[in-house]
C-alpha positions in Angstrom: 0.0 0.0 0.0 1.2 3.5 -1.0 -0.1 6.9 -1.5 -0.4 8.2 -4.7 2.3 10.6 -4.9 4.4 10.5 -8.5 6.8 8.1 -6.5 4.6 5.6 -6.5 1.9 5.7 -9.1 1.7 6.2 -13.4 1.3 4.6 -16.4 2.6 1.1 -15.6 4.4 0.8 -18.8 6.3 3.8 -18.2 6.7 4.3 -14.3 9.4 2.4 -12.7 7.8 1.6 -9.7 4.6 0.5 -11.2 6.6 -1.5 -13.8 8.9 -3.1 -11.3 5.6 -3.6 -9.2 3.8 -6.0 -12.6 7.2 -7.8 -13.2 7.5 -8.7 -9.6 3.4 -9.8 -9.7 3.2 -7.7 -6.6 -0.2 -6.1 -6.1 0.0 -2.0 -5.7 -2.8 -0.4 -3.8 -2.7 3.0 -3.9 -4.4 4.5 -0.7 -7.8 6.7 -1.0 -7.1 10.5 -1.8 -7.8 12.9 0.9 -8.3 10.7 3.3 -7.2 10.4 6.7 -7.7 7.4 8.5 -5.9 5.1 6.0 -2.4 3.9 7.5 -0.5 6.3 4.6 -2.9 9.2 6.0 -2.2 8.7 9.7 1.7 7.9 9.0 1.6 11.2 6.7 -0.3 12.9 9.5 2.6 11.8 12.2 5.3 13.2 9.8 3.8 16.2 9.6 3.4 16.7 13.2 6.9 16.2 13.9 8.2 17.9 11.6 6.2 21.5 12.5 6.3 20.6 16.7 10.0 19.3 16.5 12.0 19.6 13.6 11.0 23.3 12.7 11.7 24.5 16.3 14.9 22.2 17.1 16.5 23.0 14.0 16.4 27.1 14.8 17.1 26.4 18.2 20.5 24.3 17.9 23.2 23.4 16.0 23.7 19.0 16.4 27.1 17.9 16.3 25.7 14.0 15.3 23.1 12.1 14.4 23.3 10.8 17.8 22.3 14.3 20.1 19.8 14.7 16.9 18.3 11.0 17.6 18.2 11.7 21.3 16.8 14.8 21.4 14.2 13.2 18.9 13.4 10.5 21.1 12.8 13.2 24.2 10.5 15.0 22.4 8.3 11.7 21.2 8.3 10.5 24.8 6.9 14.1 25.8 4.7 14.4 23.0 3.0 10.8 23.3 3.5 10.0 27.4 3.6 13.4 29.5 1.5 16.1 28.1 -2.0 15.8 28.0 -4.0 16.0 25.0 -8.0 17.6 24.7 -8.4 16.3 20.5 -10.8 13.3 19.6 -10.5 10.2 22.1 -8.1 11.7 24.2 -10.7 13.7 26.2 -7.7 15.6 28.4 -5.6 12.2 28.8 -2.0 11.7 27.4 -1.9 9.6 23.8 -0.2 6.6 24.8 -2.7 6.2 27.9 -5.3 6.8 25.3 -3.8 4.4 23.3 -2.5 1.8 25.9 -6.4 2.0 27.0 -7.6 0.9 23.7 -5.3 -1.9 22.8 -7.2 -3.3 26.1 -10.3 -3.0 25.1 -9.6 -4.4 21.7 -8.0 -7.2 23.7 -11.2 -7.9 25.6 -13.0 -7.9 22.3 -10.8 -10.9 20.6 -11.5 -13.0 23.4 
């Protein structure tokens, strides 16, 4: 599955990906436009909030020396963004994410059984 930027998707006998894609016999399902909640929308949506919460600020901010101080400062930011503030958007309702999400997981849980 892919979204249907020019990366991915045109005339298969011309495109490389699309070509490689019928020569393989791999199946390409290019993802609904404009919308959300498919896994491209939601990963798309997660890039984009790092990017304007974190990379936009961090970058002005400081100069990194490595990949490494980049990575951990990355990784601080995720664990405050997902585990320590709270959030008031759809299914949150003023919890953190990842309690939001941790409380979901067990209800789908409860729901396989």
């Amino acid at each position: 599955m892919t979204d249907r930027g020019t990366d991915y998707c045109g005339a298969r006998e011309h495109h490389e990906y699309e070509l490689y894609m019928a020569i393989a016999d791999i199946d390409h399902s290019p993802t609904k436009a404009r919308h959300p909640l498919n896994p491209c929308g939601i990963c798309e949506r997660c890039h984009q909030a790092i990017q304007n919460k974190f990379y936009a600020i961090a970058f002005r901010k400081k100069v990194f020396k490595n990949v490494e101080e980049l990575q951990a400062d990355v990784d601080k930011w995720m664990n405050e963004y997902n585990d320590e503030r709270t959030y008031i958007g759809k299914y949150c309702f003023g919890k953190r994410p990842l309690q939001t999400f941790r409380g979901k997981t067990s209800c789908a849980r409860k729901d396989v059984r």
